[in-house]
N, C-alpha and C positions, 0 to 999 in steps of 0.2 A: 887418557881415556877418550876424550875428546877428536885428538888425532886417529887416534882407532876406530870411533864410529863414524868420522871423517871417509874412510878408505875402506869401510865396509858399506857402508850406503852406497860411495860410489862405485861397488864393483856390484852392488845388489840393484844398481838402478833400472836395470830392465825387469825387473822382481814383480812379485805383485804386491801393491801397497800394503798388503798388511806386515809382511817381512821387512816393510820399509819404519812403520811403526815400532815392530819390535825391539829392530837394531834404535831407534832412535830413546827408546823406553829404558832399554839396558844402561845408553849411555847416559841420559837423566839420572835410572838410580845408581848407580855403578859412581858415577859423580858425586851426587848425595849423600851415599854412603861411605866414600871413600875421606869426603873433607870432614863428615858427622864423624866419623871415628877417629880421625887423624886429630880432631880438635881433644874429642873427647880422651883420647890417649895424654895428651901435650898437658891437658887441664888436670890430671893424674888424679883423676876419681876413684872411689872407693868400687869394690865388686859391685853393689844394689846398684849406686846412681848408673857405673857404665851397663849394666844391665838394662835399666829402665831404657835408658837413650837406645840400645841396640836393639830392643822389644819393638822401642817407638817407630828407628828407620824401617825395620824389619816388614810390620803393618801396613807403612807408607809405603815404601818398594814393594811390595804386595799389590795395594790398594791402585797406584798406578798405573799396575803392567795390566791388572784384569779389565781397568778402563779402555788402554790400551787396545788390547785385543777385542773387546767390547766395539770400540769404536770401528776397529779395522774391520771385525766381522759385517758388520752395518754400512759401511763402504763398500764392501765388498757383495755382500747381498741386494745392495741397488744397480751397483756396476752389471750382475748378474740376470738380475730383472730386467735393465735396460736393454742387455743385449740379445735376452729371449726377445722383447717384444721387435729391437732392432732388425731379427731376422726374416720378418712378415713385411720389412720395409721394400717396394720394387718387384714384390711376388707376384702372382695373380691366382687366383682361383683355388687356395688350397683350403679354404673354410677353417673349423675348426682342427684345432690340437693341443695334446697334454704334452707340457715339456718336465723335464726331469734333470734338475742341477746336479751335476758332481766336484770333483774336485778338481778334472781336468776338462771337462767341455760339458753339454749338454746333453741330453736323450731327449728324443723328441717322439711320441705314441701319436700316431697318423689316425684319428678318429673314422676316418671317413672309411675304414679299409673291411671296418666289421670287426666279425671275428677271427678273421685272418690278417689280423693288423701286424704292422711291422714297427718294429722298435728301430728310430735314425739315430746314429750319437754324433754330432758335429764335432769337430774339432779345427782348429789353423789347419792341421796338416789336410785335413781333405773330409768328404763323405763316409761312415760308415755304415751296413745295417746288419740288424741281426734278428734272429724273429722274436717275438715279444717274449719276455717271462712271466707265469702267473702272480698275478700281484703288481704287476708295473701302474699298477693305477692307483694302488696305496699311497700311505702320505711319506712313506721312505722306502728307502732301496737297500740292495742290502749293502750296497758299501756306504750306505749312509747319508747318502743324496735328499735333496728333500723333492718334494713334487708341488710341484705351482701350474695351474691351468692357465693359461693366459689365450684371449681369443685371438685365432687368425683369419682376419677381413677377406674376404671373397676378392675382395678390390686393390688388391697388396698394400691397402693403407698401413699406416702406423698407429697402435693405440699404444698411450704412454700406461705403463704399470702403474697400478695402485698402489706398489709398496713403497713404503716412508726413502727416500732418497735426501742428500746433501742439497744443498741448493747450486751446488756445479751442477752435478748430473741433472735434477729438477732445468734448470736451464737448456740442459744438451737436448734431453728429452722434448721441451720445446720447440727448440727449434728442428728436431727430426719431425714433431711432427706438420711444423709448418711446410718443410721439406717434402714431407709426405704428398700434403695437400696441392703442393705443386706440379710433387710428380703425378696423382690423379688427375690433376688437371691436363696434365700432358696427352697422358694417355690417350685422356678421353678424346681430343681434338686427334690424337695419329688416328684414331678408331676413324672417326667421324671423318678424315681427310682420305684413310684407307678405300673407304665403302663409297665416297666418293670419286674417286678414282676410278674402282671398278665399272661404278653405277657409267661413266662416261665412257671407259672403254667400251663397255657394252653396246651403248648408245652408239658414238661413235663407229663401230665398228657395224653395226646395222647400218646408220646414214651413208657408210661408201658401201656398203653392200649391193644396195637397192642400186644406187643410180649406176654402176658400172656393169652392173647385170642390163639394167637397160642400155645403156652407151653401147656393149655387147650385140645383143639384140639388134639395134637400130644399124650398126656396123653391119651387121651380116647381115640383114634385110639390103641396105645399100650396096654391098659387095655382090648380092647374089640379082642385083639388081630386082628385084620383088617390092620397092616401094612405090605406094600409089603416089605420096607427094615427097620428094627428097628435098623439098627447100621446107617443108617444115620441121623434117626428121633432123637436119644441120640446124635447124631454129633450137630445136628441142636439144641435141647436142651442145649446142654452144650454150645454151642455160643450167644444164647438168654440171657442162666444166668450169661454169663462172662460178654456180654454188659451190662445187667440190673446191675451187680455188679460195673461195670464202672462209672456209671451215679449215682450210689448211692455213689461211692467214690467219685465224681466228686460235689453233692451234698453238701456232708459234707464237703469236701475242701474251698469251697465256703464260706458255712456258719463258719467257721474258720476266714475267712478271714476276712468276714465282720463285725465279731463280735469282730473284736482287740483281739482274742486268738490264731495268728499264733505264735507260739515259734519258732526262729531263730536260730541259735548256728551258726554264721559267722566263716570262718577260711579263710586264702589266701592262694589263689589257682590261676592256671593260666585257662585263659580262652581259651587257649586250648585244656587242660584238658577235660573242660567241652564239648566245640564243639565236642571231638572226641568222647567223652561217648553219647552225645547227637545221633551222625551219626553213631554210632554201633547200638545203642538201635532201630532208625528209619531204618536200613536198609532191615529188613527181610519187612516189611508192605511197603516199595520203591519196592522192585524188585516184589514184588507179582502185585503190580499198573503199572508196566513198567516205572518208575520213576528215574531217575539218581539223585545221592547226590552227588553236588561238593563242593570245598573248594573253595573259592577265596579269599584269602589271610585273614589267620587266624594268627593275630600275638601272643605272649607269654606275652600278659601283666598282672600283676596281681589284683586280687581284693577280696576284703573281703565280699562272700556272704555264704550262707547257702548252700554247694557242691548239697546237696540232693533235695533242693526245685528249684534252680537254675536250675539244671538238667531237673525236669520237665516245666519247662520255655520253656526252648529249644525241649524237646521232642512233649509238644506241640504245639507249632508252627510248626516244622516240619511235624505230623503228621495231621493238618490243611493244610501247604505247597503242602505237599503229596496230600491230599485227591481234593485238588483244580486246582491241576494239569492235563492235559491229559495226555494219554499215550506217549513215547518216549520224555517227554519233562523234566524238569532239574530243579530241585531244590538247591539254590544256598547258602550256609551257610558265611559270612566273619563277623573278628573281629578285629578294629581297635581302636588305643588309638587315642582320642583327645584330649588336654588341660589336663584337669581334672577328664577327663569322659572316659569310655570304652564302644564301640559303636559294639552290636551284631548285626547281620542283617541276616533275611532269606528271601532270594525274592526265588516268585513262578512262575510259567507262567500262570493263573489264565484270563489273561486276561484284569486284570483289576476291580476296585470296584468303583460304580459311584461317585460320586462326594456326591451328599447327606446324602450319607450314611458311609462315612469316623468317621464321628467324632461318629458313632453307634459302631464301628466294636467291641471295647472292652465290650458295656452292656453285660448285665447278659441275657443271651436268645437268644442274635441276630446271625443269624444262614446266613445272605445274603439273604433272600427270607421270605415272607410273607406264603408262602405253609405249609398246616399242618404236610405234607410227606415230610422233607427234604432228601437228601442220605445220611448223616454221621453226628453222632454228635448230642448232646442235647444245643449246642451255650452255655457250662461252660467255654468250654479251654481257650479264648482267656479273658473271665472275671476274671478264676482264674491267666492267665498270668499278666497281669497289676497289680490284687492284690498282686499278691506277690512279682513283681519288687518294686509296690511304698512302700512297706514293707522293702524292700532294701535301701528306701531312693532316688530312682531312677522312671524312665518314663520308659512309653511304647507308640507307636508311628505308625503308618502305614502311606504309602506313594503309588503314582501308579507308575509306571512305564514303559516303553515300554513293553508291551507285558503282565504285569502281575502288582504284587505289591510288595512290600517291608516293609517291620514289623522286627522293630531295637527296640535295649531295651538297654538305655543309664543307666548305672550302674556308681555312685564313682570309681575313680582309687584309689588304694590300696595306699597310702601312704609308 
């Protein structure tokens, strides 16, 4: 008996578990019954007693198999649950839906559709639909299905059903939906990197519009010889082509960064150093703006970064510092160890950055203003700033402050 249920499980193993239960049910009482009566034969009982014993196995083998299928049906109705709510996992925007269990896959009643809703029934093998029948919203079907509402998130979240499940499945269920959470989280940053992307092509593609429509202009003003000064028109030229060269190294910086191809070559240095190379290189573009560069208290601590990329960390912040500054007012550079961490800071007078738009400051595009003509800048600097701090292994951070704001870039302390 035992070899039998042996070689029927294994040919029933891709089964679904309640067929797995059965067969293992039969061979329990089928066993029971077969050594209960073999004893009871041997011990050569009277008719009553072997009655009573065959009454008793009879009950037991009974009482078994109904647990049996009991338990399989309850296995099987959470496994069922799980996999409705599993199929809202990675959706987007389908709201609500009534789904509908059967014996071989599910019916799903598309709420949203009215009264011209359509009835789906999923299956392994593929999608299928058919148009609803009256009554699909009753609590059974006619082949006997039952009907469970279970909500479908807008957000293709995961909600785990309500119905009583094993503690496997209550598990699996868990973790779909930590799963879930994760995939939301994904989403939401491709959304957010998506809309940033555009927001910059746009941009971008405005800032060479402009100036090569002028380069244009100034070209055929010089060709057609029609310029009153052509040593200012080549002035003006060769400033056009140093920004456009700007933004196109600004471009490529970027795309370096984002593509995990910055090469770093670390060495310890102090960040000192670095502030003072930073405040030489920013001082001719400060005094042209009316702009003062001060120190306030730059200490000598050291750290292990890339001298040359670090450097422009700090150049541009400063020349963002700069450019969002008024005249006569004060650009403020300090670097202090903490704990573990070395703390760069450059506050501006700026004014100030609103509240909503803090946690924008570093995207790829964002320039402070929705205006297609901003005054400086294609909104790289402060997106290649963060990429190549957190390249460092470190943060980048803005803050407001009386009168302006504050943008710190927390680096490792040098061991």
């Amino acid at each position: 008996m035992g070899l039998a249920g042996l070689v029927a499980l294994r040919a029933l193993r891709r089964r679904s578990v309640a067929v797995s239960l059965a067969v293992l049910t039969a061979v329990a009482v089928g066993s029971m019954l077969a050594g209960t009566l073999s004893v009871a034969w041997a011990m050569l009982l009277n008719k009553h007693d072997l009655g009573v014993v065959t009454t008793v196995c009879a009950v037991a083998a009974v009482t078994a198999t109904v647990t049996a299928l009991l338990l399989g049906r309850w296995v099987i109705s959470g496994h069922r649950a799980l996999e409705q709510a599993a199929r809202a996992l990675g959706e987007d925007g389908f709201g609500d839906a009534e789904s509908v269990g059967n014996g071989s896959g599910a019916l799903r009643v598309d709420g949203s559709t009215g009264e011209g809703g359509r009835l789906e029934r999923a299956d392994v093998s593929g999608t299928m639909e058919a148009p609803a029948r009256p009554g699909a919203e009753s609590g059974r079907t006619r082949g006997g299905g039952r009907t469970s509402v279970f909500p479908r998130p807008r957000d293709g979240g995961f909600v785990p059903p309500a119905t009583p499940m094993p503690a496997e499945l209550t598990a699996l269920a868990r973790q779909l939906e930590d799963t879930s959470a994760r995939l939301a989280a994904s989403r939401k940053r491709e959304r957010a990197l998506e809309a940033s992307r555009r927001e910059l092509v746009a941009w971008i593609s405005h800032d060479l519009r402009s100036p090569l429509a002028g380069l244009r202009a100034m070209a055929e003003a010089l060709e057609d010889g029609i310029a009153e000064d052509p040593a200012r028109y080549h002035r003006q030229i060769r400033g056009e082509v140093e920004r456009m060269t700007g933004m196109v190294g600004d471009l490529f910086e970027l795309s370096r960064i984002q593509a995990g191809s910055l090469t770093l070559s670390p060495t310890r240095v102090s960040v000192y150093d670095l502030v003072c190379d930073a405040i030489a290189g920013a001082d001719a573009l400060a005094v042209e703006r009316g702009v003062r560069l001060a120190e306030e208290g730059v200490e000598q601590a050291p750290v292990e970064v890339d001298g040359r990329e670090m450097t422009r960390v700090l150049a541009n912040l400063l020349v963002n510092a700069i450019h969002r500054t008024p005249a006569d007012g004060t650009v403020a550079v300090a670097a202090r160890r903490e704990a573990r961490t070395v703390v760069l800071s450059v506050t501006d007078q700026c004014g100030g950055i609103p509240a909503g738009d803090l946690p924008r400051v570093f995207d790829t595009g964002w320039r402070g203003t929705d205006a297609r003509t901003p005054t400086e800048g294609a909104g790289l600097g402060l997106a290649i700033v963060r990429g190549i701090v957190e390249a460092h292994r470190g943060r980048a951070a803005v803050r407001n402050v009386p009168g302006g704001c504050c943008f710190e870039v927390i680096l490792p302390a040098a061991q």
